[in-house]
VEXVEXDREN-139562 format. One record per residue (C-alpha): x, y, z; residue number from 0. Coordinates in steps of 0.2 Angstrom, whole numbers, plus 5000, padded with zeros to 4 digits. Layout:
! residues N
+------+-------+------+-----+
! east ! north !   up ! num !
+------+-------+------+-----+
!    X !     Y !    Z ! NUM !
...
+------+-------+------+-----+
This chain:
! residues 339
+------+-------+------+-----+
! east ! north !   up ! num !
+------+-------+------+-----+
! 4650 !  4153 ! 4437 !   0 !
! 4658 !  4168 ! 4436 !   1 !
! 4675 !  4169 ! 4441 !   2 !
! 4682 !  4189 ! 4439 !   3 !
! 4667 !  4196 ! 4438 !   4 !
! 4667 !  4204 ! 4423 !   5 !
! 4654 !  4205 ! 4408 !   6 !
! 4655 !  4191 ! 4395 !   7 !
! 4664 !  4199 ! 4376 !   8 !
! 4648 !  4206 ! 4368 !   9 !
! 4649 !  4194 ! 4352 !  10 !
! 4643 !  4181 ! 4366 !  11 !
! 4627 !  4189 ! 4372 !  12 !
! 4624 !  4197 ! 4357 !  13 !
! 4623 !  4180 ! 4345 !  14 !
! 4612 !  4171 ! 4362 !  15 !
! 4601 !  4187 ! 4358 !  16 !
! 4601 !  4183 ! 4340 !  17 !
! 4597 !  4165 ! 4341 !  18 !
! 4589 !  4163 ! 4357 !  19 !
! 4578 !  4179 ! 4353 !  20 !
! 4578 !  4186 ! 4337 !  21 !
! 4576 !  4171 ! 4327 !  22 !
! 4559 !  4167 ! 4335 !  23 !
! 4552 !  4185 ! 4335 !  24 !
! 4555 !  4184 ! 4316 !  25 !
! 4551 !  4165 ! 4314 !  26 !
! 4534 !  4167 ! 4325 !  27 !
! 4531 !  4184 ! 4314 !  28 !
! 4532 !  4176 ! 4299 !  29 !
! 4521 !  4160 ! 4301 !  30 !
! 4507 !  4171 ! 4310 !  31 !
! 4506 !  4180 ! 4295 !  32 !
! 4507 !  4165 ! 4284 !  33 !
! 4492 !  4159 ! 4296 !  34 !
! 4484 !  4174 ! 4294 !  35 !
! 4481 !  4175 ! 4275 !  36 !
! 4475 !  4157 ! 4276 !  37 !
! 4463 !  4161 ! 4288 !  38 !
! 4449 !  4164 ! 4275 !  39 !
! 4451 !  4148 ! 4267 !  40 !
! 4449 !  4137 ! 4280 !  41 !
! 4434 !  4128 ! 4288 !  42 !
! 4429 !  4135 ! 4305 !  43 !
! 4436 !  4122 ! 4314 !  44 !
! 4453 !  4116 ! 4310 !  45 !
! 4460 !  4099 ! 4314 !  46 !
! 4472 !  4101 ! 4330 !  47 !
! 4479 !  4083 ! 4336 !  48 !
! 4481 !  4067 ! 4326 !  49 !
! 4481 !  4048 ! 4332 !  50 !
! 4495 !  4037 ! 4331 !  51 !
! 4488 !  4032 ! 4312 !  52 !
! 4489 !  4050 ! 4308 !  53 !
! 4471 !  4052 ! 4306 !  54 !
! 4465 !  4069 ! 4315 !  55 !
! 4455 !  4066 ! 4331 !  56 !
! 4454 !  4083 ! 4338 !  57 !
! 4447 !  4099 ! 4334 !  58 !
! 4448 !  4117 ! 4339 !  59 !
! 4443 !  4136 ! 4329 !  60 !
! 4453 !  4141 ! 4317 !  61 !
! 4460 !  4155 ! 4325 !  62 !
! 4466 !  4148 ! 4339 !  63 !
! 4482 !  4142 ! 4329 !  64 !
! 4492 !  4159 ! 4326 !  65 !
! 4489 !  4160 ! 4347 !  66 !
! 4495 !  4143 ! 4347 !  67 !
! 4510 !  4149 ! 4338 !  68 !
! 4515 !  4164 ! 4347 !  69 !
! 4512 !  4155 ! 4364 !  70 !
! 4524 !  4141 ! 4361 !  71 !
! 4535 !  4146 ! 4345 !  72 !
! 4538 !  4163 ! 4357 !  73 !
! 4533 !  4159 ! 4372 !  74 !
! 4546 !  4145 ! 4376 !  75 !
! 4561 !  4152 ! 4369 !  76 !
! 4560 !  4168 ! 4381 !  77 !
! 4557 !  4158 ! 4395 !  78 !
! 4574 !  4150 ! 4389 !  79 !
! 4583 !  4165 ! 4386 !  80 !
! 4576 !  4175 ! 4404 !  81 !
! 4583 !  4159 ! 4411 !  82 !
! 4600 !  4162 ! 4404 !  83 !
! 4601 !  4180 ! 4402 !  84 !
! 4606 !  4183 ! 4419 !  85 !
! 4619 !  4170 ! 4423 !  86 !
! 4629 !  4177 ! 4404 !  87 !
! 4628 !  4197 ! 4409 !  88 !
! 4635 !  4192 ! 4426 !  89 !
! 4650 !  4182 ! 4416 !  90 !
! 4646 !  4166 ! 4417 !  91 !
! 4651 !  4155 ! 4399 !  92 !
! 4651 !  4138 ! 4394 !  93 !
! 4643 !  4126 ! 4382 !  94 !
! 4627 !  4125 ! 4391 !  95 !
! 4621 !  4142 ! 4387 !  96 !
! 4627 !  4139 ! 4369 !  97 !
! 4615 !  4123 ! 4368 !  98 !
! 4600 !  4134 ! 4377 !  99 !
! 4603 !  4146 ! 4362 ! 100 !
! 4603 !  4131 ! 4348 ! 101 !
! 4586 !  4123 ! 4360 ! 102 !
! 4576 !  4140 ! 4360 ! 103 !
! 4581 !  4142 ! 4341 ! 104 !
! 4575 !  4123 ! 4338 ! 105 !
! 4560 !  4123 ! 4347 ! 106 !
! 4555 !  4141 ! 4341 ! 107 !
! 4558 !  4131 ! 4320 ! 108 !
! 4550 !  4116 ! 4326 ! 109 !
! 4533 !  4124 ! 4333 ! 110 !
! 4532 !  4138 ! 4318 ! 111 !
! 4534 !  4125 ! 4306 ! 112 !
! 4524 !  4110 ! 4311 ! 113 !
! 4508 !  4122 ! 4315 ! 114 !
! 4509 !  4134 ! 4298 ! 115 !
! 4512 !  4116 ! 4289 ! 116 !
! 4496 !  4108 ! 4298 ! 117 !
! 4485 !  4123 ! 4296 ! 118 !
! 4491 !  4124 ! 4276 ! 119 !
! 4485 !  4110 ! 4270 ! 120 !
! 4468 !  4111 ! 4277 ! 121 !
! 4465 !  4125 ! 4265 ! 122 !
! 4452 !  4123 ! 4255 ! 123 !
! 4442 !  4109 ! 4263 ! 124 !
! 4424 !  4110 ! 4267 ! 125 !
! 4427 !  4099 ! 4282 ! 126 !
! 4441 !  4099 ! 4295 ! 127 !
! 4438 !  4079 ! 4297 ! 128 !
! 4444 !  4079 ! 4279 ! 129 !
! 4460 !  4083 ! 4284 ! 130 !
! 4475 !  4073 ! 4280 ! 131 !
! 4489 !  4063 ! 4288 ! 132 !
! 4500 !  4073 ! 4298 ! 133 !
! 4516 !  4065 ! 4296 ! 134 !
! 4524 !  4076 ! 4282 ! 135 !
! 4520 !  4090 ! 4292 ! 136 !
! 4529 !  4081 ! 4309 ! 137 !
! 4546 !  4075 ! 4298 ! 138 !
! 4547 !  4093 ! 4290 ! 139 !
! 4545 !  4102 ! 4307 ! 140 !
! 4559 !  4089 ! 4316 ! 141 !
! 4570 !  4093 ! 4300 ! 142 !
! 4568 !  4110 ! 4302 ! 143 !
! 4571 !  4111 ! 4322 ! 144 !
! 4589 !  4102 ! 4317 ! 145 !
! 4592 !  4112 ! 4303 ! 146 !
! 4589 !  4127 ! 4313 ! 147 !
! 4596 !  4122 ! 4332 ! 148 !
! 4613 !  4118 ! 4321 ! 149 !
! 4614 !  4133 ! 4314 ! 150 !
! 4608 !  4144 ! 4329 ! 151 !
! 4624 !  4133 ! 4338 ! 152 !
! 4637 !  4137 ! 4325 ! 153 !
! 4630 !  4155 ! 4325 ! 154 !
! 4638 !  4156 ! 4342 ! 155 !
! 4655 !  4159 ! 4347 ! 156 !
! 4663 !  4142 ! 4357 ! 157 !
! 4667 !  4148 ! 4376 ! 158 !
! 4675 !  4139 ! 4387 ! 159 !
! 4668 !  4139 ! 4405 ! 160 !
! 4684 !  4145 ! 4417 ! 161 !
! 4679 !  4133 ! 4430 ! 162 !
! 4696 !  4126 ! 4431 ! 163 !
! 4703 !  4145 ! 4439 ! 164 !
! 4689 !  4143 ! 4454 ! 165 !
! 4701 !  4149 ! 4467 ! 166 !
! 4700 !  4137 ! 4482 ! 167 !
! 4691 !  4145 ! 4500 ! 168 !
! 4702 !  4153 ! 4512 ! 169 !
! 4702 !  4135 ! 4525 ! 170 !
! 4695 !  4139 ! 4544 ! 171 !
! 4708 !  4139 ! 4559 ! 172 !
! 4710 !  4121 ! 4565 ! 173 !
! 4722 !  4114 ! 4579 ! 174 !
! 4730 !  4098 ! 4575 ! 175 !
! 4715 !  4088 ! 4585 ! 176 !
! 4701 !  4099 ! 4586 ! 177 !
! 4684 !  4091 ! 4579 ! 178 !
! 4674 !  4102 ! 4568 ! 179 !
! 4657 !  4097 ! 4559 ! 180 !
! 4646 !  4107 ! 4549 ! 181 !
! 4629 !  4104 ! 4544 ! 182 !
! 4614 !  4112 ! 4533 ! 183 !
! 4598 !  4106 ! 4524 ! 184 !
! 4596 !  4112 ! 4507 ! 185 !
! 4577 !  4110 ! 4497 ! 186 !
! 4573 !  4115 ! 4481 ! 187 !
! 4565 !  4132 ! 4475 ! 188 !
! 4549 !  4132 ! 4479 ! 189 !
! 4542 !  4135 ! 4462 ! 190 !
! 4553 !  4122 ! 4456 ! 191 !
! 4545 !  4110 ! 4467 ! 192 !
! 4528 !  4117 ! 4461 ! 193 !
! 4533 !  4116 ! 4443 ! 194 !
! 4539 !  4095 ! 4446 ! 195 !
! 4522 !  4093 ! 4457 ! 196 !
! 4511 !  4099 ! 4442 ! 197 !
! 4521 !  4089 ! 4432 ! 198 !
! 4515 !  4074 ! 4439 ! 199 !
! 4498 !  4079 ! 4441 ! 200 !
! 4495 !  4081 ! 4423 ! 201 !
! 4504 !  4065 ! 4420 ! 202 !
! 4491 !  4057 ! 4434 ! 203 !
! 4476 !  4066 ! 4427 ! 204 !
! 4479 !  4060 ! 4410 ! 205 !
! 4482 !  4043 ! 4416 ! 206 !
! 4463 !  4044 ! 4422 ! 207 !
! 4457 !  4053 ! 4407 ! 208 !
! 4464 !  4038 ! 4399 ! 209 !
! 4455 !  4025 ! 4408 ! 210 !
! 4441 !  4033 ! 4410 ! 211 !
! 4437 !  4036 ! 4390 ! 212 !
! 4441 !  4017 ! 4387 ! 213 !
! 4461 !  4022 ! 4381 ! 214 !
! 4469 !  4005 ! 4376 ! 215 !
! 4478 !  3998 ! 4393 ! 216 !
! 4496 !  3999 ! 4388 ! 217 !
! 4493 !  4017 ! 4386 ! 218 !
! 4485 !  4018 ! 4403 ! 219 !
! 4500 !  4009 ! 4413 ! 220 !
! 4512 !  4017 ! 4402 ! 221 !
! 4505 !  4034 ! 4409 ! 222 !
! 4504 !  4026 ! 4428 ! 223 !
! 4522 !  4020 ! 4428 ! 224 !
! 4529 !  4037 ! 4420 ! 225 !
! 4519 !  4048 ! 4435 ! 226 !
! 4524 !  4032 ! 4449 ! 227 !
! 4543 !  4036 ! 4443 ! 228 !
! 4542 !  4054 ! 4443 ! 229 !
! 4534 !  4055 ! 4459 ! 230 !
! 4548 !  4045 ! 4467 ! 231 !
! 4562 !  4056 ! 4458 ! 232 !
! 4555 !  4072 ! 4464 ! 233 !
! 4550 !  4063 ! 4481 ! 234 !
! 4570 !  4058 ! 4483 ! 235 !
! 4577 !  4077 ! 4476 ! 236 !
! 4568 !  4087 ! 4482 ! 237 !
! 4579 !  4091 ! 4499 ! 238 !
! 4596 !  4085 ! 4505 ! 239 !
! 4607 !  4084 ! 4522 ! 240 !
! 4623 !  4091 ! 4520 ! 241 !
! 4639 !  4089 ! 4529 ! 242 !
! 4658 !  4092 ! 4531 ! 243 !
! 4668 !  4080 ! 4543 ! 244 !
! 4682 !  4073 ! 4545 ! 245 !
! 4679 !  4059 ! 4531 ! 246 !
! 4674 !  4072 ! 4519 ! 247 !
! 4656 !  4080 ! 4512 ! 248 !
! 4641 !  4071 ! 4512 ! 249 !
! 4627 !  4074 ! 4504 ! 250 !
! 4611 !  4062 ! 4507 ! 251 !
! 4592 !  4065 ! 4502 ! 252 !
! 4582 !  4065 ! 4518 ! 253 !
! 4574 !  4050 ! 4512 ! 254 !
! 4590 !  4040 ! 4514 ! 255 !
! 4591 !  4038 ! 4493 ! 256 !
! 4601 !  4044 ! 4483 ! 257 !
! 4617 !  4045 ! 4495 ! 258 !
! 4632 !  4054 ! 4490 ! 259 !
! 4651 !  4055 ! 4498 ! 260 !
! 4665 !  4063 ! 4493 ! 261 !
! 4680 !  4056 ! 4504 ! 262 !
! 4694 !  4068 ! 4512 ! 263 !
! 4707 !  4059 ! 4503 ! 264 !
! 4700 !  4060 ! 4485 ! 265 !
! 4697 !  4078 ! 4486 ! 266 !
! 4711 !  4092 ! 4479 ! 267 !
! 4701 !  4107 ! 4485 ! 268 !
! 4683 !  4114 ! 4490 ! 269 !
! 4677 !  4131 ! 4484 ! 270 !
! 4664 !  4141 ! 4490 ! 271 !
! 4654 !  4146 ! 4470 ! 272 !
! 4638 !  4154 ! 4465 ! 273 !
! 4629 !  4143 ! 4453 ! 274 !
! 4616 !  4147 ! 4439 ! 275 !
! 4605 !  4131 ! 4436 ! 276 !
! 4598 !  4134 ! 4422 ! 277 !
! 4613 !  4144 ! 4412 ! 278 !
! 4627 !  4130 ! 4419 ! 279 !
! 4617 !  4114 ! 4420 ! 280 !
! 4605 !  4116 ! 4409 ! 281 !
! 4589 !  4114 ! 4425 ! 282 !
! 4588 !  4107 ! 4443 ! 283 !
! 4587 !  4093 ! 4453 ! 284 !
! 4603 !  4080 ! 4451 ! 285 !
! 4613 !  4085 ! 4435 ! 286 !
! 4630 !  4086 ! 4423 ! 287 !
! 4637 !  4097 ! 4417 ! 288 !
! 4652 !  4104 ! 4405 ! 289 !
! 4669 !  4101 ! 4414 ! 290 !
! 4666 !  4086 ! 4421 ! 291 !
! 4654 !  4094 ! 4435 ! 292 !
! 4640 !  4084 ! 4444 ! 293 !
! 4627 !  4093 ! 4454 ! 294 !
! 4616 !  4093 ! 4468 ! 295 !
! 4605 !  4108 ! 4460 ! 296 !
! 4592 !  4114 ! 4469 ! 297 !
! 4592 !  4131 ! 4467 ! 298 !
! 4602 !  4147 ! 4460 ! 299 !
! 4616 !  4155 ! 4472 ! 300 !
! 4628 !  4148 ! 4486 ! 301 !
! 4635 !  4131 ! 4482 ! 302 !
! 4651 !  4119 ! 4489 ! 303 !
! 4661 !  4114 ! 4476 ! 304 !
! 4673 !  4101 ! 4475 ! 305 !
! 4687 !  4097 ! 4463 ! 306 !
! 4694 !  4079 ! 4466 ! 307 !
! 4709 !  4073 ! 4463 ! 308 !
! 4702 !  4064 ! 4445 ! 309 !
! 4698 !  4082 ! 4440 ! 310 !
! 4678 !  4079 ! 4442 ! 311 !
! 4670 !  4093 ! 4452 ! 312 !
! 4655 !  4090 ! 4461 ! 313 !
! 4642 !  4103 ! 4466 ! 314 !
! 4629 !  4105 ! 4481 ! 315 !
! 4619 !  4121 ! 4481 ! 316 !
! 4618 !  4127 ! 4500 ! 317 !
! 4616 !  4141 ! 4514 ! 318 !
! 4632 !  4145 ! 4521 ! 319 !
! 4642 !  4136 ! 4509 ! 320 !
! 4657 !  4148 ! 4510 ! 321 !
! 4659 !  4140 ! 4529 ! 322 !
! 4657 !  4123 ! 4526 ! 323 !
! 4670 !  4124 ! 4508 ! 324 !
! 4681 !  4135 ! 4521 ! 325 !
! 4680 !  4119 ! 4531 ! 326 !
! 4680 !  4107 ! 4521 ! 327 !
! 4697 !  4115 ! 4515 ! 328 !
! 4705 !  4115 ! 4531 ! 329 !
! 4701 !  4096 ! 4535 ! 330 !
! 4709 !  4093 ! 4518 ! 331 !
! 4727 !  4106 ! 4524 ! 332 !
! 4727 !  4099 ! 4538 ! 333 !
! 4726 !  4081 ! 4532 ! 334 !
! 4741 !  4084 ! 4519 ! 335 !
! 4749 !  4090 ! 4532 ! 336 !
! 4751 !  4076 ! 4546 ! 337 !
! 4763 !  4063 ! 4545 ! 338 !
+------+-------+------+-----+
């Protein structure tokens, strides 16, 4: 959130851009040319997934795995770092962006690592069915990523996020007895939505894939419980009513679950903020945050936040939310105010 508008002190956005950029490009530069000059001494087709008993069990060309490594060692890194990059040039700070830094690093050692490692030790076999157990290459990669993801956090300078000087909204003009309500619906972004939605396809889809091939059952049901419960999260987040009275701000899914009330009496102020889901609460959808911040994400921009008096802040993104904080504030003035 930014708070004077001014641009975060270079060490920050230059250490994200070492960790959270940098680091891959030269970690993904490295193993594809590791990969590369093992290329020649490999089968044609390389073992690509193992089994629970570490045996390989698929198979895929050769050169598909420095692909593999760029698309995923790189790939997901920047997509954390785009996500973040805008919300720390504007100002904002906090230990979110530090721990996307640390994940991009991690992920970007974890991938590099456990496909070079995989695709080393099939050199020289005749057959890629020959291939070993992959579990040396699995705990190397997972002690890499934490190796890496510590040192990509330590790298970074600690910010504090100055949510604490969020000034509170200028409150409406209320007579002693007048009634005032204010009321919006709020969804989530629309690619968002499509990202959840595919989500759960893919779980569903595997789930049949699973069945149909003769999978053992537990794995089937495991699959068909996962998708059931991430259908009814996104089925319950994905839009909200919101409302200012005089009992406080409500916030309710429009399928009446979850349900969520702040009362007049336990609130200090209400702000009118612009929040950054990804760089401030690390995605979307119902989540916490540093500063003892819980949100109703749903999407970047205009939001209502609440301090209460326990020094939590909760968080609803929203059209219009300068008018219903500026409301809300004036309820709680106004309150304070009668005998």
């Amino acid at each position: 959130m930014t708070v004077d508008g001014t641009a975060p002190p270079r060490p920050v956005l230059r250490r994200f851009m070492l960790v959270a950029v940098w680091l891959p490009v030269a970690l993904v530069a490295l193993a594809v040319a590791v990969q590369l000059l093992l290329l020649p001494q490999l089968p044609a087709t390389i073992a690509v997934h193992w089994n629970a008993s570490g045996e390989a069990d698929r198979f895929a060309p050769a050169w598909t795995q420095p692909i593999a490594t760029v698309a995923f060692g790189l790939g997901v890194p920047l997509l954390i770092a785009l996500t973040s990059l805008p919300g720390l040039r504007r100002g904002d700070r906090g230990a979110t962006y530090r721990l996307m830094g640390a994940t991009a690093a991690g992920m970007s050692a974890l991938v590099t690592v456990a496909l070079t490692w995989t695709l080393a030790m099939q050199a020289g076999l005749d057959s890629s069915a020959d291939a070993p157990a992959v579990w040396p290459a699995l705990v190397a990669s997972l002690v890499a990523a934490a190796v890496v993801g510590v040192a990509a956090w330590v790298i970074q300078p600690r910010e504090e996020s100055a949510d604490a000087a969020t000034p509170p909204a200028t409150p409406l003009a209320l007579s002693t007895h007048e009634q005032a309500l204010w009321m919006r619906t709020t969804s989530i972004a629309r690619g968002a939505a499509i990202a959840i939605f595919a989500g759960v396809l893919v779980i569903v889809l595997s789930a049949v894939v699973a069945a149909v091939t003769g999978a053992d059952p537990l794995l089937v049901w495991l699959l068909v419980g996962i998708a059931v419960l991430l259908l009814a999260l996104a089925a319950t987040t994905l839009a909200f009513h919101v409302r200012v009275d005089d009992s406080g701000l409500h916030v309710d899914s429009v399928l009446g679950i979850p349900r969520f009330h702040v009362p007049l009496g336990d609130i200090e102020s209400a702000a009118g903020v612009d929040v950054n889901p990804m760089g401030e609460f690390g995605g979307w959808g119902l989540r916490l945050s540093t500063g003892r911040r819980f949100g109703v994400v749903l999407r970047a921009g205009e939001a209502i936040e609440v301090l209460r008096r326990s020094g939590k802040r909760f968080v609803v993104t929203v059209d219009d939310a300068g008018t219903g904080a500026a409301l809300l504030e004036a309820l709680v003035t106004r309150a304070a105010t009668r005998p």
